[in-house]
VODOKE-509712 format. One record per residue (C-alpha): residue number from 1; residue in one letter; chain; x, y, z. Coordinates in pm, 1 decimal, padded with zeros to 6 digits. Layout:
{NUM, A, A, {X, Y, Z}},
...
% end
This chain:
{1, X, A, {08430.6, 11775.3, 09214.8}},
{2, X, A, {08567.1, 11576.8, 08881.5}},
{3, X, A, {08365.5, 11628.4, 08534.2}},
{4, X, A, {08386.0, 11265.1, 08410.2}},
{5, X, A, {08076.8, 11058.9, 08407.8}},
{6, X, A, {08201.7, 10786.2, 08614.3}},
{7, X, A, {08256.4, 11039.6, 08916.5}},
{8, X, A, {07914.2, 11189.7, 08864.5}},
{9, X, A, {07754.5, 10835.0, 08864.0}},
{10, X, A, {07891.1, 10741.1, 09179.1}},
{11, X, A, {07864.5, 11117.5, 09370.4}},
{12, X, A, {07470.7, 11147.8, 09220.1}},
{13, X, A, {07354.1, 10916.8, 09536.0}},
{14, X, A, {07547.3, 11170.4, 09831.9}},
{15, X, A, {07375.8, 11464.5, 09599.6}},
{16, X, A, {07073.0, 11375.6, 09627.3}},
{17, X, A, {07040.5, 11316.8, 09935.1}},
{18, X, A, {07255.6, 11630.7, 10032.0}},
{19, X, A, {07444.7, 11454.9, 10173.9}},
{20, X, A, {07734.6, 11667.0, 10063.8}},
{21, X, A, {07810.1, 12018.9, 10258.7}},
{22, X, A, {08049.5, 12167.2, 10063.0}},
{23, X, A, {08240.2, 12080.1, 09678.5}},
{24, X, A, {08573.3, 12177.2, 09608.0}},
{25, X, A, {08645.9, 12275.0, 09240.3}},
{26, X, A, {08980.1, 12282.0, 09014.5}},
{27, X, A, {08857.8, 12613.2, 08867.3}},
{28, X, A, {09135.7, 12674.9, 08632.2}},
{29, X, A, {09142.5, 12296.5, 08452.7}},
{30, X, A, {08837.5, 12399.7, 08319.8}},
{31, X, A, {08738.0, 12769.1, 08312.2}},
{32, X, A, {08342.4, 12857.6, 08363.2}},
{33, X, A, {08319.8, 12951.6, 07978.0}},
{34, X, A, {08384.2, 12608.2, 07893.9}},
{35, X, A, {08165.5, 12399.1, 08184.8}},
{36, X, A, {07932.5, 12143.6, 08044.7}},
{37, X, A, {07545.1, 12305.4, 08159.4}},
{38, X, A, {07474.9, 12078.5, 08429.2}},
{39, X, A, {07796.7, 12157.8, 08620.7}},
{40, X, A, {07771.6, 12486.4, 08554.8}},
{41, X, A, {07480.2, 12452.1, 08703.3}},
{42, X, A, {07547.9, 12243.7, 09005.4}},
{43, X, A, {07890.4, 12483.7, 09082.7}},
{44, X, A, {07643.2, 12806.0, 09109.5}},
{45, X, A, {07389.2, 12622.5, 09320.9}},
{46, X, A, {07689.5, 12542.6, 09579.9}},
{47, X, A, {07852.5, 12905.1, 09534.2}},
{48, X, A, {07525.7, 13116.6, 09595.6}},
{49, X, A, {07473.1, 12911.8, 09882.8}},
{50, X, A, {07817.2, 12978.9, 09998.8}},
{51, X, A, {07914.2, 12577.1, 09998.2}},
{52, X, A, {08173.2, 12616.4, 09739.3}},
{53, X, A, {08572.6, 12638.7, 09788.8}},
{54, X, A, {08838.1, 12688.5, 09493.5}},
{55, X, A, {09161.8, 12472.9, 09451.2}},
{56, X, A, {09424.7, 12614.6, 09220.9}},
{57, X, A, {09658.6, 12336.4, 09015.5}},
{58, X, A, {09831.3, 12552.5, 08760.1}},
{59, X, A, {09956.6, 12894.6, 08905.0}},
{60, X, A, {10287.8, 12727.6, 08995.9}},
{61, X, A, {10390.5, 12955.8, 09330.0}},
{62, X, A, {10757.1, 12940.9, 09328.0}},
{63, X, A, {10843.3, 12953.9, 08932.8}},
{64, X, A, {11162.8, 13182.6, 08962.3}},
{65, X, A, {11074.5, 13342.4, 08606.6}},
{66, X, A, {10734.2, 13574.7, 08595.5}},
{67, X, A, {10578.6, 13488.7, 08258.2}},
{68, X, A, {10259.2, 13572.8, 08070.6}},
{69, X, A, {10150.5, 13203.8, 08147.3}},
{70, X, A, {10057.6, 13352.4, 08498.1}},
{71, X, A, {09909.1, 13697.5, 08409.6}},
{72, X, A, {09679.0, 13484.9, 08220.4}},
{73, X, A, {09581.7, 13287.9, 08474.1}},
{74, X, A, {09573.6, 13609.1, 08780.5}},
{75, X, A, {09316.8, 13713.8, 08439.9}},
{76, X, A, {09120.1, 13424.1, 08444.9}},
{77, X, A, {09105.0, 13384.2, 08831.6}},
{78, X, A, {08959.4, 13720.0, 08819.5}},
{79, X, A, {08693.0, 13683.1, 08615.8}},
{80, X, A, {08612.7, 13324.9, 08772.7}},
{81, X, A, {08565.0, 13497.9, 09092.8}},
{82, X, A, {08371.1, 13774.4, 08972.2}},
{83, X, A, {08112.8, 13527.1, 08802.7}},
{84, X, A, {08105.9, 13265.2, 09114.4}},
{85, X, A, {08127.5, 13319.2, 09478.6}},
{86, X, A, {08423.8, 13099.4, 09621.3}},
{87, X, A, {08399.3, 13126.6, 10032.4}},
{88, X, A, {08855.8, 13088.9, 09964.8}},
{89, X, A, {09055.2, 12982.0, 09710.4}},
{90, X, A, {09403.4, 12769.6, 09767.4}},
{91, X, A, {09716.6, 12690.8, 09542.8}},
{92, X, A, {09992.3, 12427.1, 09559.2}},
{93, X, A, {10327.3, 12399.8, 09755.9}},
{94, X, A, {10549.4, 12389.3, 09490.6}},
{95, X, A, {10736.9, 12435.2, 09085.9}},
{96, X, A, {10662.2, 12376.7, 08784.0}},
{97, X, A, {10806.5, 12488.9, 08490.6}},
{98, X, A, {10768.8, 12258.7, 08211.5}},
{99, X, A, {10673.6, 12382.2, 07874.6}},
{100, X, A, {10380.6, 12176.3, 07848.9}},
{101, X, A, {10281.3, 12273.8, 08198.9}},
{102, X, A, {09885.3, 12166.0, 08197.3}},
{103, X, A, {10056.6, 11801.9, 08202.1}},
{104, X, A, {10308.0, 11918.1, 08482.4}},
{105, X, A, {10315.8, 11791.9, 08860.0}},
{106, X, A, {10433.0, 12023.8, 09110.4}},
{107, X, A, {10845.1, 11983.5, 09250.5}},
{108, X, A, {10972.3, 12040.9, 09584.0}},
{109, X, A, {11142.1, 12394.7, 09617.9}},
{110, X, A, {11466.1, 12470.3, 09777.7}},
{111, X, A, {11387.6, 12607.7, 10121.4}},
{112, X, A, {11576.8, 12935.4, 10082.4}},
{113, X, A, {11503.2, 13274.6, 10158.1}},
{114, X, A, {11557.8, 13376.2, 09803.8}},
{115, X, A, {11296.3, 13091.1, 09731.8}},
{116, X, A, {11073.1, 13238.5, 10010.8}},
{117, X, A, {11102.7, 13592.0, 09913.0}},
{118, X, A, {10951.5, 13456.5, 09531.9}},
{119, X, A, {10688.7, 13254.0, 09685.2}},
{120, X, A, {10621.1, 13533.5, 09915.0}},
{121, X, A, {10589.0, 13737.5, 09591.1}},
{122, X, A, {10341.7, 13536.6, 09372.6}},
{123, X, A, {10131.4, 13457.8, 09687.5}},
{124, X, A, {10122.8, 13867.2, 09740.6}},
{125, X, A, {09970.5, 13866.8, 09342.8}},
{126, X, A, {09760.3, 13614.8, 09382.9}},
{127, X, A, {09574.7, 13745.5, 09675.7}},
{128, X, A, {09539.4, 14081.0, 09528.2}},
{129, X, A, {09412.5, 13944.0, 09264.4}},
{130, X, A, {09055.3, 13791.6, 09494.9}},
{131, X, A, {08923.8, 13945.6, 09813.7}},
{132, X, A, {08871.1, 13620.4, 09975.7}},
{133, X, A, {09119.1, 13426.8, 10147.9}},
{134, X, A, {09413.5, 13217.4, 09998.9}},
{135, X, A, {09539.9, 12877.5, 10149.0}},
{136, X, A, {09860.9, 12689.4, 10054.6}},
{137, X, A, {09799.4, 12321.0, 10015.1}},
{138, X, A, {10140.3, 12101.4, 10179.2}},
{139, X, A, {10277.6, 11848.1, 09898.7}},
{140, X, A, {10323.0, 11516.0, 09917.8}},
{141, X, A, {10641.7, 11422.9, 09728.2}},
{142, X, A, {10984.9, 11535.4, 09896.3}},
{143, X, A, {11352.3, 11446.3, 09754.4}},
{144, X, A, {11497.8, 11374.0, 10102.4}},
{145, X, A, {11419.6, 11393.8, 10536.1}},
{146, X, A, {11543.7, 11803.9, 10571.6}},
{147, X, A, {11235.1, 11915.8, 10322.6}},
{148, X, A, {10991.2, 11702.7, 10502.5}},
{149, X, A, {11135.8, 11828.1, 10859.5}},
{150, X, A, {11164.3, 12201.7, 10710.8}},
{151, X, A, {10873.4, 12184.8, 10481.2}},
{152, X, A, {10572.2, 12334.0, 10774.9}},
{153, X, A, {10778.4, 12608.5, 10900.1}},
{154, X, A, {10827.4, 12748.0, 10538.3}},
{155, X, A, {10488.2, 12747.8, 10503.5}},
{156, X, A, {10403.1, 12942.9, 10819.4}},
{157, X, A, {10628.9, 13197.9, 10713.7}},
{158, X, A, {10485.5, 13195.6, 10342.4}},
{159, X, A, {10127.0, 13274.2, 10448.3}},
{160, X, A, {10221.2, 13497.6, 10777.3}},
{161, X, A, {10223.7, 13828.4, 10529.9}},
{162, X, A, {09858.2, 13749.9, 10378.4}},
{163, X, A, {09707.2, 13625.3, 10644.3}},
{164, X, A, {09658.7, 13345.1, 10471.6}},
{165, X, A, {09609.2, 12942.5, 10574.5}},
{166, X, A, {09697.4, 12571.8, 10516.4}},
{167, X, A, {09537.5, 12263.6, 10354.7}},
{168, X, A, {09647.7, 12014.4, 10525.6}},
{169, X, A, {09652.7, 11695.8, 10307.1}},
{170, X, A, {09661.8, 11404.7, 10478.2}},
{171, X, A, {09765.7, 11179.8, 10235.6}},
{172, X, A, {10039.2, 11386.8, 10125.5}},
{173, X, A, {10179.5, 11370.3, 10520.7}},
{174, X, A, {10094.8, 10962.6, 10480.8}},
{175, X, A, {10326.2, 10968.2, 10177.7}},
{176, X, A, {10577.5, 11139.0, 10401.7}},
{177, X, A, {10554.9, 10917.3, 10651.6}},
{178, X, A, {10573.6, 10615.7, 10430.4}},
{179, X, A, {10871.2, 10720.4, 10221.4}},
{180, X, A, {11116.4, 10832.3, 10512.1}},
{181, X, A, {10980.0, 10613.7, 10742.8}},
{182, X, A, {10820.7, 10876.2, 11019.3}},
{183, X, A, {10523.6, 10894.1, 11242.7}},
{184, X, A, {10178.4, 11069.3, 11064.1}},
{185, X, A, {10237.4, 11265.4, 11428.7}},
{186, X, A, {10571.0, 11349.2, 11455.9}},
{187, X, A, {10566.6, 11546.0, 11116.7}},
{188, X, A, {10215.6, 11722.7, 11183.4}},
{189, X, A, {10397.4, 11839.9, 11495.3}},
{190, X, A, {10648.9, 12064.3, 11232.8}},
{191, X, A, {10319.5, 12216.1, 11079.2}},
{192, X, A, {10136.7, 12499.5, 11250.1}},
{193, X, A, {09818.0, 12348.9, 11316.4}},
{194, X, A, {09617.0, 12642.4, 11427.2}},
{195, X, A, {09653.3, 12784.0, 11019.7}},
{196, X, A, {09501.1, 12472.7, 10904.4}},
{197, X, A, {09173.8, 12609.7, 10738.8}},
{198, X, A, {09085.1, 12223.1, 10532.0}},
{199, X, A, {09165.2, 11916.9, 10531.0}},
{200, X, A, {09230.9, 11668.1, 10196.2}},
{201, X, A, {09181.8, 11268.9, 10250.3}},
{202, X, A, {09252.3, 11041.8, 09934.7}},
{203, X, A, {09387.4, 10766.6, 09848.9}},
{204, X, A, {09719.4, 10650.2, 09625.8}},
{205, X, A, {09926.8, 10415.7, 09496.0}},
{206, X, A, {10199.6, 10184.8, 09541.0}},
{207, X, A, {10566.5, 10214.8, 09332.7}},
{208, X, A, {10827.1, 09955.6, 09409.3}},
{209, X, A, {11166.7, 10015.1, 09543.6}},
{210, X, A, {11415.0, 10017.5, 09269.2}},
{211, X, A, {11706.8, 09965.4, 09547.6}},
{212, X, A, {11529.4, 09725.3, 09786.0}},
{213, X, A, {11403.4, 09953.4, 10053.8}},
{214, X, A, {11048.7, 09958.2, 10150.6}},
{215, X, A, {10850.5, 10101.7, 09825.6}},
{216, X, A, {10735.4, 10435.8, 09767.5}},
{217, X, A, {10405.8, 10598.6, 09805.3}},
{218, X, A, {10284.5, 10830.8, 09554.6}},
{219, X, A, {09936.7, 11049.2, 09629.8}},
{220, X, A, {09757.6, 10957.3, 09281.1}},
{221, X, A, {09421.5, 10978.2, 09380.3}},
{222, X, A, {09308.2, 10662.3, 09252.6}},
{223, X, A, {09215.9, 10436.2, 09570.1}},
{224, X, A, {09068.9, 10425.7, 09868.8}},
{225, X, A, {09141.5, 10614.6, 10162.5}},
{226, X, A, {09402.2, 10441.2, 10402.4}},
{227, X, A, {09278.4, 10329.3, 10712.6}},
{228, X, A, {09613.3, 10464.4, 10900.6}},
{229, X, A, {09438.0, 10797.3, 10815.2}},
{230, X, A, {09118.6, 10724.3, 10964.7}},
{231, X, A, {09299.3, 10639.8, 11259.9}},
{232, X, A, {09449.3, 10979.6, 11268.9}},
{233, X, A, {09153.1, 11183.9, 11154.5}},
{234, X, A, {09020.1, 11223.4, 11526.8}},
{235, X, A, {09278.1, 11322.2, 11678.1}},
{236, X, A, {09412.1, 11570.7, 11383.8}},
{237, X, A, {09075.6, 11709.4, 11360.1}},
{238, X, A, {09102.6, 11845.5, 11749.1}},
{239, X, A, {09469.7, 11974.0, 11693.3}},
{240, X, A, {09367.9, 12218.6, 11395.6}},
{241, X, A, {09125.7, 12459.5, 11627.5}},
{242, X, A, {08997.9, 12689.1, 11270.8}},
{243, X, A, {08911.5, 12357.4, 11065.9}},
{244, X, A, {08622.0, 12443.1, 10835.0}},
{245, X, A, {08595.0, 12246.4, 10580.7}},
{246, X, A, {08693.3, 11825.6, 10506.4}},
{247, X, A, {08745.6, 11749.6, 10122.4}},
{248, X, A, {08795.6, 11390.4, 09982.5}},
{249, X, A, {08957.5, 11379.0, 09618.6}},
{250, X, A, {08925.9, 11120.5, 09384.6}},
{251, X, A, {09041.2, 11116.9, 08991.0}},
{252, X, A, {08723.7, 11113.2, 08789.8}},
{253, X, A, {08852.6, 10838.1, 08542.0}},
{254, X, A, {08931.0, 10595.1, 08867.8}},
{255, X, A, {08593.1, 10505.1, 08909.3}},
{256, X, A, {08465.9, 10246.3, 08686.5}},
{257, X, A, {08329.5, 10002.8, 08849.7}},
{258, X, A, {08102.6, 09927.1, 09079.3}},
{259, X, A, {08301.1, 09792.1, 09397.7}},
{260, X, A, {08521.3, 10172.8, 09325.4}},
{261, X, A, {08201.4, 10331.3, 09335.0}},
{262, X, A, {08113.7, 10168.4, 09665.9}},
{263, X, A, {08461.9, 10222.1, 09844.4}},
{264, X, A, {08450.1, 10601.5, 09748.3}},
{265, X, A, {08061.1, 10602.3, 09932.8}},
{266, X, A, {08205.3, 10398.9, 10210.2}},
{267, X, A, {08474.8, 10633.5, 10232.9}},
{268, X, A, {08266.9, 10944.2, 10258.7}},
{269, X, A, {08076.0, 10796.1, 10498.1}},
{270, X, A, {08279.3, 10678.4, 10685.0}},
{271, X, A, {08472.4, 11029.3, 10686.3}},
{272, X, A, {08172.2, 11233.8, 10775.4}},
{273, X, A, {08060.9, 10970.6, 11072.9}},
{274, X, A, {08384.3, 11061.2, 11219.1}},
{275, X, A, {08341.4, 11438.7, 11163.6}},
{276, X, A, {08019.3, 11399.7, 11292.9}},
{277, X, A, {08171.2, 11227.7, 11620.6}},
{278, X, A, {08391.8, 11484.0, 11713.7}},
{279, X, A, {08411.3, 11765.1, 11884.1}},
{280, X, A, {08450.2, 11961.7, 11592.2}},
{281, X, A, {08151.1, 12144.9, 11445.3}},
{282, X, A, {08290.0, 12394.2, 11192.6}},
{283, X, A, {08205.1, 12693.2, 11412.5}},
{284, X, A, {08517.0, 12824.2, 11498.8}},
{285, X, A, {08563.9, 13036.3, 11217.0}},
{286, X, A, {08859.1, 13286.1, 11206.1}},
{287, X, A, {08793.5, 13641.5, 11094.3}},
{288, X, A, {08987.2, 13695.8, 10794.2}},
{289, X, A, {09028.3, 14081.9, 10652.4}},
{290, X, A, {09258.5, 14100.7, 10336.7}},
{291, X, A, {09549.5, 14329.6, 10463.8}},
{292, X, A, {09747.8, 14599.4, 10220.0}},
{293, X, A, {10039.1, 14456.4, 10083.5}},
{294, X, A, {10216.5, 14752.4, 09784.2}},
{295, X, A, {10319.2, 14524.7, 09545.6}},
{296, X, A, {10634.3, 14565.5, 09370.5}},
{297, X, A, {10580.2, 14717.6, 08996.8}},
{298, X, A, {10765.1, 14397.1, 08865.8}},
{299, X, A, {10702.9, 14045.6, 08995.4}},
{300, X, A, {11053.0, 13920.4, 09198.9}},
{301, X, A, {11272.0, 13707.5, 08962.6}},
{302, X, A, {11603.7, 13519.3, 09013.6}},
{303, X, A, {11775.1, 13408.0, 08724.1}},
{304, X, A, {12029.0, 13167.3, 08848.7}},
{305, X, A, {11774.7, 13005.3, 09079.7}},
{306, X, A, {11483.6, 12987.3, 08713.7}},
{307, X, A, {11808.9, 12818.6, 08575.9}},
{308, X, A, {11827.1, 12553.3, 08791.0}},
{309, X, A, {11494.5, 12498.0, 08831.7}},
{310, X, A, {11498.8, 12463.4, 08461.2}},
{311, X, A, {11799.0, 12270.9, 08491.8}},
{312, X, A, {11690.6, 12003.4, 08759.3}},
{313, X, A, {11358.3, 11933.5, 08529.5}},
{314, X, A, {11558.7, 11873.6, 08233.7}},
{315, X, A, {11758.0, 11663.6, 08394.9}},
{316, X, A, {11479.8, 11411.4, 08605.1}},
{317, X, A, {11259.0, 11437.5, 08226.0}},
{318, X, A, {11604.7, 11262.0, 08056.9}},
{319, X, A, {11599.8, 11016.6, 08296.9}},
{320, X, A, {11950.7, 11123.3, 08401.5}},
{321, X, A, {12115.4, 10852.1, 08647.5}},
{322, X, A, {12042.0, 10956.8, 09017.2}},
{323, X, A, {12366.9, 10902.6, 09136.6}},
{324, X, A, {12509.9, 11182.0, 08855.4}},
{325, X, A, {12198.9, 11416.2, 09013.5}},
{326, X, A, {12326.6, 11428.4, 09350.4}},
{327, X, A, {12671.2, 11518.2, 09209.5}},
{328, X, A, {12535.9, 11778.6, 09018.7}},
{329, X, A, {12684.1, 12098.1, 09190.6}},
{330, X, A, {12370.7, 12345.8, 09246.7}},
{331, X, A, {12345.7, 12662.8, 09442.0}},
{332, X, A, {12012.9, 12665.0, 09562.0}},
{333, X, A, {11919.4, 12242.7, 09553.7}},
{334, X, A, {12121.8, 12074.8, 09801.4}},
{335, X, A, {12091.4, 11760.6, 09593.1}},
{336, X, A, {12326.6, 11589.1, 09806.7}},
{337, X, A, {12127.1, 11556.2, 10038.4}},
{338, X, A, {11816.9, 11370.9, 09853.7}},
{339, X, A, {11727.9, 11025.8, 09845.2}},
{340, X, A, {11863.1, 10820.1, 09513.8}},
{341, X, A, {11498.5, 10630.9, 09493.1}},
{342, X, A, {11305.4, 10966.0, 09537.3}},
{343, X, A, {11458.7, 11146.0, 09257.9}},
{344, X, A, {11382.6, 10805.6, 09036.9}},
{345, X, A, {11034.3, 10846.9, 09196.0}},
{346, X, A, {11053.4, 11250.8, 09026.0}},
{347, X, A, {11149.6, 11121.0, 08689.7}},
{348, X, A, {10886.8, 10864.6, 08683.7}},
{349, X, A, {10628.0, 11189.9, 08768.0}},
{350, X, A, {10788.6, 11367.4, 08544.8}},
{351, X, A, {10808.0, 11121.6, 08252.7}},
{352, X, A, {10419.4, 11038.8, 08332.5}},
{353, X, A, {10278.7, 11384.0, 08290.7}},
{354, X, A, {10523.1, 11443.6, 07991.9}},
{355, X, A, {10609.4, 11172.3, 07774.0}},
{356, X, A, {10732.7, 11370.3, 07480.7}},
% end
C-alpha cells in the first residue's frame, strides 16, 4: 500500500471490487498519528479483519552501533501494534548507517559470525518488542557471487532462534540472477524454502555496464513485473509449503499514466490467476508461539566492525574509485572479492538516496 494519489487511482478499481485479500503497509515511513483519514481508515478495515501484514524499512538489522535512532523506532513499533492488528511484521536483510538514514538503502553485510551474533541480537529486540511473528525479507543488491551463494543460509540461521520466517522477494533473486549471471533456480535452491512465509513480485530498472559486461539490474519498483518471474511463480509457489501471503510493490509516484496504471492491473491479475491455478490455497499455516529469548541488558556492539561499516559508506558516498575499494584492507568486508561494477552500482544507490 503507497499513500500517493496516483497509486490510489489505479488500486481504487481491485478495492472495490475486493479484489484484494490482503495489503502490506510500510508502517514506520509514516506512523498512524500522521495517516491521512481515509488510509487510516482503509489500514483498520484490513487489520480488524485480520488482512493486514507490516513491512519494516528503517530498523536497519545489522547496524554494529545500538543508538537511540532504534529505541525510537522498537517505541513506535510498539505503539503501532498496540493501535492496529498486524497478522506479522518483517524487516530488511541488511545496513544502514547513514546520518540521514530515512533517505538510506539497505547494504550487504559481511557474512560473519560476529555479524550474525548482531543481527541475531536486534532481531531478538525486535521480536520482543510484538507478539506476532517477525520475517526477514532477502535483498536484492550483492557486491560479488560468495554473498549471493552464502546469503540463504545466513538467513536460516538468523531466524532459527525466533522462530521466525522469510520474504522471499522475487525480484530481488531476479536481480541476482541477472547481475552474476545465475539461474532464478539454482539460487532459490541456497534458501530454505519451507521458512518462506510471503512472497514480493515487482518490477525494476535497467543501469548500464560501466565496463562492458551485461548491465545491471536494480529492484526500484518502478515497472512492470518481469515475465521470467511469472514463469517461475508456479513452480516457486509449490517449493515454499507455509506460503501465506503474495504481495506486489509498486512506488506510488511511478504511476502516472494511464498505460502504468493498466500494466500494474494486468500484473495483479495476472499474479492472482496464477495463485488461483495452483495448488496452493493459503491453508497450510504454521503454528507460530513466540519463544523466551533473556535478552542481554545492553544491545551487542562491535566497534571495529560499526567502523567499517561507517567506513565502507563513506567511502561508496565519495564516489571513491572501485579499484582503490577492493584494495582497501578490511577485517570483516572481504572487498576483494566484490565485483568492480557492483560497488559503482552501491555508490550510484548511495549517491541517489543522499545527494548531499
Amino acid at each position: 500500500m503507497m499513500a500517493e494519489a496516483d497509486f490510489v487511482s489505479a488500486l481504487l478499481p481491485l478495492l472495490q471490487s475486493n479484489s484484494v485479500d490482503v495489503l502490506e503497509w510500510s508502517f514506520d515511513t509514516l506512523y498512524h498519528n500522521h495517516e491521512p483519514v481515509w488510509l487510516c481508515d482503509l489500514l483498520n478495515f484490513y487489520a480488524d479483519n485480520e488482512r493486514l501484514i507490516g513491512h519494516g524499512v528503517y530498523y536497519s538489522l545489522f547496524d554494529a552501533r545500538w543508538t537511540e535512532r532504534q529505541e525510537d523506532w522498537l517505541k513506535k513499533l510498539k505503539e503501532e501494534v498496540a493501535l492496529r492488528r498486524y497478522n506479522h511484521i518483517t524487516e530488511h536483510f541488511g545496513f544502514m548507517n547513514t546520518e540521514n538514514f530515512h533517505q538510506g538503502v539497505p547494504l550487504p553485510v559481511s557474512l560473519h559470525a560476529k555479524t550474525l551474533e548482531i543481527g541475531k541480537d536486534r532481531l531478538y529486540r525486535l521480536q520482543d518488542a510484538v507478539n506476532i511473528p517477525v520475517g526477514i525479507e532477502n535483498l536484492a543488491f550483492s557486491f560479488g557471487i560468495d554473498d549471493v551463494k552464502e546469503q540463504g543460509a545466513f538467513l536460516d540461521k538468523l531466524i532459527e532462534d525466533t522462530d521466525g520466517f522469510l520474504i522471499l522477494d522475487l525480484h530481488n533473486i531476479y536481480c541476482q540472477a541477472c547481475n552474476f549471471g545465475i539461474e532464478i533456480q539454482e539460487i532459490m535452491d541456497w534458501y530454505p524454502l519451507d521458512k518462506v512465509k510471503e512472497i514480493h513480485l515487482s518490477g525494476g530498472s535497467w543501469q548500464e555496464s560501466v565496463y562492458g559486461k551485461r548491465p545491471v539490474r536494480r529492484d526500484t519498483h518502478d515497472d512492470s513485473i518481469p515475465k521470467e518471474l511469472f514463469s517461475v511463480l508456479p513452480s516457486v509457489v509449490s517449493q515454499c509449503q507455509h506460503l501465506e501471503y503474495v504481495i506486489i510493490e509498486r512506488l506510488g509516484h511511478t504511476l502516472k499514466t494511464d498505460e502504468e496504471k493498466n500494466d500494474f492491473l494486468t500484473d495483479f491479475n495476472r499474479v492472482k490467476k496464477i495463485i488461483e491455478a495452483s495448488d496452493w490455497k493459503g491453508e497450510q499455516k504454521k503454528n507460530w508461539k513466540k519463544k523466551e529469548i533473556k535478552l542481554t541488558e545492553k544491545p551487542l556492539e562491535d566497534r571495529v566492525l560499526f567502523e567499517e561499516q561507517s567506513r565502507l559508506t563513506q567511502l561508496l558516498f565519495d564516489h571513491v574509485d572501485a579499484a582503490v575499494i577492493k584494495d582497501v584492507d578490511f577485517h570483516y568486508f572481504k572487498t576483494e572479492n566484490w565485483d568492480l561494477e557492483m560497488i559503482l552500482t552501491a555508490q550510484n544507490m548511495i549517491r541517489k538516496w543522499n545527494p548531499y
